[in-house]
C-alpha positions as CSV (number, residue, x, y, z in Angstrom):
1,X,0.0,0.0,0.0
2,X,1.1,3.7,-1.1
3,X,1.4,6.1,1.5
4,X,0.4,9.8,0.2
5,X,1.6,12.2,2.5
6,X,0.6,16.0,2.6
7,X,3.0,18.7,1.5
8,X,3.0,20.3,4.9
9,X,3.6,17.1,6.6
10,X,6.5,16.4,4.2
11,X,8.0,19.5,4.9
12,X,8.0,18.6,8.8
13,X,9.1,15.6,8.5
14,X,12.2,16.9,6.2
15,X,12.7,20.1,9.1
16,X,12.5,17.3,11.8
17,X,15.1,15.1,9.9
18,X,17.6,18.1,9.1
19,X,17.3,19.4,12.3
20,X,18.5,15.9,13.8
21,X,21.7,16.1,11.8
22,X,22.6,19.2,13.3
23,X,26.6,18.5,13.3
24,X,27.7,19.4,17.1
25,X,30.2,22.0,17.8
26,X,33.5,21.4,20.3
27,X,35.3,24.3,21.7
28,X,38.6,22.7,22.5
29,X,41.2,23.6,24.7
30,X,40.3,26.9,26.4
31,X,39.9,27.5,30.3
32,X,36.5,27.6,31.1
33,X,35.7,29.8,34.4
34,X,34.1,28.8,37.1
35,X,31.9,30.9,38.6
36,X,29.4,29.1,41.0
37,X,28.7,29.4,44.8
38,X,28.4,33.4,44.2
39,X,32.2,33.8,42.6
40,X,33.3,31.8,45.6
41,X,34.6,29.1,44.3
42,X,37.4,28.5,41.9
43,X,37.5,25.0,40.3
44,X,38.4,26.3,36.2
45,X,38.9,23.2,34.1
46,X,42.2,24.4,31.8
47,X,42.7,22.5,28.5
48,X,38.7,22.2,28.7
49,X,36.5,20.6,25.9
50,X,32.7,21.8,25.5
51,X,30.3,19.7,23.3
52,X,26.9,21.6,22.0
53,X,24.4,20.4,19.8
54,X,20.9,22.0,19.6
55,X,21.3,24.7,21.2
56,X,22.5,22.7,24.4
57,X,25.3,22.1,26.5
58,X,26.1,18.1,25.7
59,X,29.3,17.6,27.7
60,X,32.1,20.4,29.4
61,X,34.8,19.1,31.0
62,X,38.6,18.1,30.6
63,X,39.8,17.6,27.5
64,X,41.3,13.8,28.6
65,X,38.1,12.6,29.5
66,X,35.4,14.7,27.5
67,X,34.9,12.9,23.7
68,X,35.1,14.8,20.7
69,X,32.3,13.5,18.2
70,X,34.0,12.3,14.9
71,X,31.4,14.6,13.2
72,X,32.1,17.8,15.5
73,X,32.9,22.0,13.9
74,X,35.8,22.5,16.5
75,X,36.2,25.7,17.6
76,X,40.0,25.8,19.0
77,X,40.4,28.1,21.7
78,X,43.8,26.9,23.6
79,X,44.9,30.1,25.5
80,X,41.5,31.3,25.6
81,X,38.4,31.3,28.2
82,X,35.5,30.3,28.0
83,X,32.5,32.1,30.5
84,X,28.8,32.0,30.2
85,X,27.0,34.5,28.2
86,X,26.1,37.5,30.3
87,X,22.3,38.3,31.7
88,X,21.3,41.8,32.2
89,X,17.7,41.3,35.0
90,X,16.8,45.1,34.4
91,X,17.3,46.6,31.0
92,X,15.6,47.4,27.7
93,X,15.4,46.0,23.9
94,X,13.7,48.6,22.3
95,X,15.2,48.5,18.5
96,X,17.3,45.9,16.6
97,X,20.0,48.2,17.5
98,X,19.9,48.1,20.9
99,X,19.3,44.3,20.7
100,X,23.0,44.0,18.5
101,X,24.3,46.1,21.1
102,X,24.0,43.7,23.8
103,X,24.9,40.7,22.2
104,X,27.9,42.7,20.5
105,X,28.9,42.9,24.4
106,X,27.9,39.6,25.4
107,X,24.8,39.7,26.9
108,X,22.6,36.8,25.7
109,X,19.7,36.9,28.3
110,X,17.8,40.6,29.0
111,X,15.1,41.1,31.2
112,X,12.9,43.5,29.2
113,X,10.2,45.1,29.3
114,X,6.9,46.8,27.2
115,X,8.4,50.3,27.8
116,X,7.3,53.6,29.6
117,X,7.4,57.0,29.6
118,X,11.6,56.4,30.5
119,X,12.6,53.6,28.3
120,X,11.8,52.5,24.5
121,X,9.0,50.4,24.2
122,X,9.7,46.5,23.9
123,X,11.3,44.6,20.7
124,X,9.5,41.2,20.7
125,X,10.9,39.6,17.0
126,X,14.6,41.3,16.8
127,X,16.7,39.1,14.7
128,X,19.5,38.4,16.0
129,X,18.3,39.0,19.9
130,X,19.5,38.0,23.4
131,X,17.0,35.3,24.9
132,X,14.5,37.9,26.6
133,X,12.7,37.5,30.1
134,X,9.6,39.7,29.3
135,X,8.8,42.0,32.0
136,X,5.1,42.6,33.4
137,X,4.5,45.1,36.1
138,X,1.9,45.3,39.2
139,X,0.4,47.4,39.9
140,X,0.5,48.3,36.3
141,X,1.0,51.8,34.9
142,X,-2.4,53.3,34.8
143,X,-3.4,51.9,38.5
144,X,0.1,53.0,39.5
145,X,-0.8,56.7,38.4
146,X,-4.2,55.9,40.2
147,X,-2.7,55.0,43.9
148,X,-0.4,57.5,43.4
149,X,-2.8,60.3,43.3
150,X,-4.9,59.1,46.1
151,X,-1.6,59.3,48.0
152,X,-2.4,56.2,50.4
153,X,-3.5,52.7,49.9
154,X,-6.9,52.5,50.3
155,X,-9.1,49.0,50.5
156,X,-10.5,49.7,46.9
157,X,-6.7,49.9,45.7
158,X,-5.8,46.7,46.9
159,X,-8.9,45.1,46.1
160,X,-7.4,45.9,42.2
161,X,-3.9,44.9,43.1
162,X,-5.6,41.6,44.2
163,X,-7.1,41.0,41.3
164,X,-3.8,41.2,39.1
165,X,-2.2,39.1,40.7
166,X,-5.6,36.7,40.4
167,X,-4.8,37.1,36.8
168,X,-0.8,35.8,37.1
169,X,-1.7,32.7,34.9
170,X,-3.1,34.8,32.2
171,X,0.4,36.7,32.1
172,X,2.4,33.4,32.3
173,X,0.7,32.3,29.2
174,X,1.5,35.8,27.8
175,X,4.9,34.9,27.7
176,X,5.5,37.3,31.1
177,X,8.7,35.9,33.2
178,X,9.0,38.5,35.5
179,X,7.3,40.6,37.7
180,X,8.5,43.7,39.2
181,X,6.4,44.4,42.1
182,X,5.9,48.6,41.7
183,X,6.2,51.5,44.9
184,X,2.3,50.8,45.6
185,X,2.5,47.3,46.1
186,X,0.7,46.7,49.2
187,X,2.9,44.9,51.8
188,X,-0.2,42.4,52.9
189,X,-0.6,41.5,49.6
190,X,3.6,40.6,48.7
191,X,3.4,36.6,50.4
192,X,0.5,35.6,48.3
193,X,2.5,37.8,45.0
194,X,4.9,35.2,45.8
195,X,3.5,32.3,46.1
196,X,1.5,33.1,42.6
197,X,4.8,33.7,41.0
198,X,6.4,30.9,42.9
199,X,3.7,28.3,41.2
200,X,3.9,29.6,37.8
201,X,7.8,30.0,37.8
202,X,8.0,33.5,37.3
203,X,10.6,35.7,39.1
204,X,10.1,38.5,41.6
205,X,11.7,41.8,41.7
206,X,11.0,44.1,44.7
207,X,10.9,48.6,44.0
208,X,8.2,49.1,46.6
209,X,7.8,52.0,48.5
210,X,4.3,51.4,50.4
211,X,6.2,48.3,51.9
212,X,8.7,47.2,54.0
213,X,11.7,45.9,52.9
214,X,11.7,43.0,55.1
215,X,8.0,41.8,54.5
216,X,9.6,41.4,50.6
217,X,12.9,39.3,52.4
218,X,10.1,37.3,54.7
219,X,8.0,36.3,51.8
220,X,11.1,35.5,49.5
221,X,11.2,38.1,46.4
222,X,13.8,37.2,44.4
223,X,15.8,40.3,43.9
224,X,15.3,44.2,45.3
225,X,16.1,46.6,42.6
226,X,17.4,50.1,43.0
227,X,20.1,51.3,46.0
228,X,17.8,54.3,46.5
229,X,14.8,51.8,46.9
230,X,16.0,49.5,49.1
231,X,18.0,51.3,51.6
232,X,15.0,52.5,53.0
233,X,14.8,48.7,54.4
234,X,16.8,50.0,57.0
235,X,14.6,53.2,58.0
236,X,12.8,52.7,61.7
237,X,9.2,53.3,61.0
238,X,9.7,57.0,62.3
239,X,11.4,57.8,58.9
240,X,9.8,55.1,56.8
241,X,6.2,55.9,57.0
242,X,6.5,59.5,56.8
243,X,8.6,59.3,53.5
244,X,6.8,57.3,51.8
245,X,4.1,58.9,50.5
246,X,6.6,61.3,49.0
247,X,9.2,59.9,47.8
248,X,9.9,60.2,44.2
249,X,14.1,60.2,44.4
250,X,16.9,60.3,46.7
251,X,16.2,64.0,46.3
252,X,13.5,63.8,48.5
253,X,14.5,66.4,51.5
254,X,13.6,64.3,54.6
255,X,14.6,61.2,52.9
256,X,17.9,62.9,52.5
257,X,18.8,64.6,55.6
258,X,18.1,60.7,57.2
259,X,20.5,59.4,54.8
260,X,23.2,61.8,55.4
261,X,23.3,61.0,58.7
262,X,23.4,57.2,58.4
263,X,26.8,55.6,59.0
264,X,26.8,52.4,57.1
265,X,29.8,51.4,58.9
266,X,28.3,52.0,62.7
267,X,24.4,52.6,62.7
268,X,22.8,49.1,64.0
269,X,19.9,48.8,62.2
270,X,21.5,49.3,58.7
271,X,23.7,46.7,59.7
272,X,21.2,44.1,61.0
273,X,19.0,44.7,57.9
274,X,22.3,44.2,55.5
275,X,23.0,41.4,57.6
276,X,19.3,39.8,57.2
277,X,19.9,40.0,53.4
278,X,22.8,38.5,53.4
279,X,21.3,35.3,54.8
280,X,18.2,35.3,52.9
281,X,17.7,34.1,48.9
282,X,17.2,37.4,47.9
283,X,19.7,39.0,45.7
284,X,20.3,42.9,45.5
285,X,20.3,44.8,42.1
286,X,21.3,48.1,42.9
287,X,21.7,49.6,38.8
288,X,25.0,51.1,39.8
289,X,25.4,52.1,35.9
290,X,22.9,54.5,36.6
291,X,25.1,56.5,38.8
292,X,27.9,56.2,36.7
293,X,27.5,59.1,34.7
294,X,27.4,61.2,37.5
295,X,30.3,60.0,39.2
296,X,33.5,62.8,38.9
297,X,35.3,59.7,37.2
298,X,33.2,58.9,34.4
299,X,34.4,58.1,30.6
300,X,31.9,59.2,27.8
301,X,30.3,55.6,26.7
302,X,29.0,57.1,23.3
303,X,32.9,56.7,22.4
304,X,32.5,52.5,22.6
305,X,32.4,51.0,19.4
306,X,28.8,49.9,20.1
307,X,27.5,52.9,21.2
308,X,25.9,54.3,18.1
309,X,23.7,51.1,17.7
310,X,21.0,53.0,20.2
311,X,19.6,56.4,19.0
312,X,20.5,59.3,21.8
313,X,16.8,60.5,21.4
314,X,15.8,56.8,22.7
315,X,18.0,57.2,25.5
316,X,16.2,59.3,28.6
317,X,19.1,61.9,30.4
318,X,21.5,60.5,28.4
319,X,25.4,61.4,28.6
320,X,26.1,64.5,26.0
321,X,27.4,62.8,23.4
322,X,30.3,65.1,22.6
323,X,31.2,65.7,26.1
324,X,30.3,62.8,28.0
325,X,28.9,65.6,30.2
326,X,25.8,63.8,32.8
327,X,22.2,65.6,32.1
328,X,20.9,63.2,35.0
329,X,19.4,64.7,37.9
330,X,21.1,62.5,40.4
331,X,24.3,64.6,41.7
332,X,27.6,63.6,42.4
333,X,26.5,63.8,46.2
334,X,24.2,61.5,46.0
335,X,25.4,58.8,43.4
336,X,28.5,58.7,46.6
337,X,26.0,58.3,49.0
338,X,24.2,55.6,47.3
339,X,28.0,54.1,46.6
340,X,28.8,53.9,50.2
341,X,26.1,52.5,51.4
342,X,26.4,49.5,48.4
343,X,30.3,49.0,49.6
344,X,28.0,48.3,52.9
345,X,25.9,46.0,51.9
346,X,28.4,43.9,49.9
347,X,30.8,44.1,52.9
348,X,27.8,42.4,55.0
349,X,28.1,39.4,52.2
350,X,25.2,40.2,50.2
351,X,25.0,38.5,47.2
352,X,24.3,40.3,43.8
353,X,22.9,40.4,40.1
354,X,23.4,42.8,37.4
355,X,20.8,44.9,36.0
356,X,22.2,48.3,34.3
357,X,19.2,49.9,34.1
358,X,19.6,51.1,30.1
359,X,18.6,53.2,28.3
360,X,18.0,55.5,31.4
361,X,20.3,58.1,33.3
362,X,23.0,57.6,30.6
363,X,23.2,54.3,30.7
364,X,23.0,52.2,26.9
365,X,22.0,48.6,26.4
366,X,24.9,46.2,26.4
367,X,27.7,48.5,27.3
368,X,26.2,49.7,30.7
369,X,26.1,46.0,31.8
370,X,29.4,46.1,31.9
371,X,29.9,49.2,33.9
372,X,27.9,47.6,36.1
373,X,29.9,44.2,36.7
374,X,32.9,46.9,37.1
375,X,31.3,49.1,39.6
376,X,30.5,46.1,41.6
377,X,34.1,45.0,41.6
378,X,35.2,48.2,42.2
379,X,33.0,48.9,45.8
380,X,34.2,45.1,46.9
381,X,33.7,42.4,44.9
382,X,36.1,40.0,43.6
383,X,36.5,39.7,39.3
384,X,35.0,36.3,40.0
385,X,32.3,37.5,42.3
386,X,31.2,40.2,39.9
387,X,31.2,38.2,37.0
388,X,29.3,35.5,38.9
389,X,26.5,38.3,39.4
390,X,26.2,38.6,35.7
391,X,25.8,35.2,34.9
392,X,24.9,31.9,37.4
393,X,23.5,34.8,40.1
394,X,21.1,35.1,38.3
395,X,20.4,32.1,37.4
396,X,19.9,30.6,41.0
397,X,18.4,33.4,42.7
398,X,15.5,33.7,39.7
399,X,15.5,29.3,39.1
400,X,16.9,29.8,35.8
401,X,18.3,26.7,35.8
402,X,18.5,26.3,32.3
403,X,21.4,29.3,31.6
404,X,24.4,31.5,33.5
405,X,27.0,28.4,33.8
406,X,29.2,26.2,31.2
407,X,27.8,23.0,32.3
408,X,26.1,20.3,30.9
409,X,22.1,20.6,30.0
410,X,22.6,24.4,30.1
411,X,21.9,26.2,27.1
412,X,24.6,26.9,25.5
413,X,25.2,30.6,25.7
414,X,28.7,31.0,25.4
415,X,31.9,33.9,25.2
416,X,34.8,32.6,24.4
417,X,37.5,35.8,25.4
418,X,40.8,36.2,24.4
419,X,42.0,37.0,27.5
420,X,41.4,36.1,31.5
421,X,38.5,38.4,32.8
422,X,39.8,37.3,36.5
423,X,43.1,39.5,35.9
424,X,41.0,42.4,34.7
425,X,37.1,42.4,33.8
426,X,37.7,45.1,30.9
427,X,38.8,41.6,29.2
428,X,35.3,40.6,28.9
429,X,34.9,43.2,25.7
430,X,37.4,40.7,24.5
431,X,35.1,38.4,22.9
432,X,36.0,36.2,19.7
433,X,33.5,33.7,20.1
434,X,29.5,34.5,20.5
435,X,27.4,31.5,20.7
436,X,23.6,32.0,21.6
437,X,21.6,28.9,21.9
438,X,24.7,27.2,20.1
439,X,24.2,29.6,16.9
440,X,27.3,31.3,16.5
441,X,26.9,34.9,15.9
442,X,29.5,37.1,13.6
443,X,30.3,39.8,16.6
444,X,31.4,42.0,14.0
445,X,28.1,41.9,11.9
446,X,26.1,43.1,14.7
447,X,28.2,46.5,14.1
448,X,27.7,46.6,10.6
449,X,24.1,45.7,10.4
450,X,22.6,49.2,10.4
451,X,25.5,51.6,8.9
């Protein structure tokens, strides 16, 4: 008997077969760093060999026991190392250009977002694109504006916070991954948040304001966001509550004269809330890049080869691009305010992720995440540390468990650098191999693509 089979199925059942001899790809001989247990641990495998076929990590380990498949595309990268792929937890992908800017610098994974009035609305078919974590907010924008105005939590505002996070599922079929819980969250409301997110394995980030910080730690958000948020964790209820209500920025006059007389290094309550995080599973994102520009220090990032891939109009209190000059409203006072308190909170043993907070307050998609690994190093991380809070940090603290280490049954986002980014984390711009989902990318295409 004949067998007629439709075009369409045909054509499956050709995709199906030619996707099956996908030839695997071995990266042989480079170091590959090790950067699990927070950047505490140190066990690189030198002479290393890495197997990938669809899109996965097959094998990684020494080259003496790890089997190259007859039919393997070596990749030879002896005097080279090999890290994961970089994940930025708060940033934007707003154009194609902004999406070639962060792979050009490494990052494969972005935690993005539909947009707002600060950053470009959301990218959801760029080709080529980092692997995105789309972003849903609650309360959303409009009930946001809404509490906002009434200027308290009332029972008719939570009563619609309630029923968004009744509608979580919805949102998880939507493609949403994480959930930044906004300054009106009610704090009764943040365990059952939780809990929702928990069952439908979406991750948590916590920028409330109407809250307390350690509610969010109790319940187990996954990361707080913002240093200018979360310090106010360690505010007695004196300060807290009456700041609240008005607080927009770290401009905020009360909020400022508490802070300026808070010693990180002395004050008891700072130090048993730093403490508390420390020993929690909640990480701290603070978006140092966002201060960056306003530090005395700062270099003009519109001169990084990059840079031009994002429009400055898209880009809200961007540097000058001439001068490099800051127009962000955050002053040089308070960005080292902000700092000192973060060399605080890592001295305590917090643990970390990066989020660079592009495009806003001068920072630019790809390039400001790694300002932000530096800046983390330079307040009192280790290289290993701060590049462990761009790539299996996150991972662990939001149960990623599929990306953010070389490993087997990871997805096989990989840099292959030409130098060691332990001796000096400017060596992570030192890419010669991009892999995302085991698709190697031409780096130097992603420049090219829109001149």
């Amino acid at each position: 008997m004949q067998i007629k089979l439709s075009p369409v199925i045909f054509l499956l059942l050709v995709f199906n077969w030619l996707a099956a001899q996908e030839k695997p790809i071995a990266i042989v001989g480079g170091t590959i760093i090790d950067v699990a247990n927070y950047g505490n641990s140190n066990n690189d495998i030198p002479n290393s060999v890495v197997i990938i076929q669809h899109g996965k990590i097959l094998a990684a380990g020494t080259a003496n026991k790890t089997k190259i498949p007859p039919n393997a595309t070596v990749i030879h990268a002896e005097n080279k190392y090999i890290v994961p792929g970089l994940i930025d937890c708060f940033s934007v992908i707003g154009t194609q250009g902004q999406a070639n800017s962060h792979l050009y610098y490494g990052v494969t994974t972005v935690v993005a977002g539909p947009g707002d009035d600060r950053r470009k609305g959301f990218l959801p078919n760029g080709h080529p694109s980092p692997h995105i974590k789309l972003l849903a907010i609650i309360p959303n924008d409009d009930l946001e504006d809404e509490l906002e105005k009434k200027g308290t939590l009332t029972a008719e505002g939570i009563a619609k916070v309630n029923l968004e996070i009744d509608h979580i599922d919805s949102m998880k079929k939507a493609g949403v991954r994480t959930i930044l819980l906004q300054h009106m969250f009610p704090e009764e409301l943040i365990p059952k948040m939780v809990a929702q997110c928990n069952k439908y394995g979406i991750s948590t980030i916590g920028e409330i304001q109407y809250a307390h910080y350690d509610a969010g730690l109790k319940a187990g958000i996954n990361s707080f966001v913002h240093t200018s948020r979360y310090i106010m964790g360690a505010f007695p209820d004196s300060v807290f509550l009456s700041t609240r209500n008005e607080l927009d920025s770290v401009a905020n006059k009360r909020f400022g004269r508490y802070l300026a007389k808070l010693n990180a290094d002395t004050d008891p309550a700072f130090n048993n809330y730093a403490r508390t995080i420390a020993s929690s599973h909640t990480a701290l994102m603070p978006t140092l890049a966002m201060l960056y520009s306003s530090m005395p220090d700062h270099q003009n990032i519109w001169k990084e080869p990059g840079a031009y891939l994002t429009d400055p109009k898209d880009v809200f209190l961007p540097m000058d691009t001439a001068t490099g000059k800051s127009t962000s409203w955050i002053s040089a006072k308070s960005a080292n305010r902000q700092v000192a308190f973060e060399k605080a909170f890592i001295k305590a043993g917090d643990h970390y992720i990066t989020g660079s907070g592009a495009d806003a307050f001068g920072t630019l998609p790809g390039i400001s995440e790694h300002i932000e690994i530096q800046m983390l190093h330079r307040y009192g991380l280790t290289n290993r540390q701060a590049l462990a809070a761009a790539t299996d940090n996150p991972s662990n603290f939001n149960q990623w468990g599929n990306i953010g280490l070389i490993a087997k049954g990871r997805d096989a986002d990989i840099l292959v650098l030409s130098a060691n980014p332990l001796d000096d984390l400017e060596n992570l711009k030192k890419i010669e191999q991009l892999l995302v989902g085991g698709k190697l990318i031409d780096r130097k295409s992603l420049l090219n693509l829109l001149k």
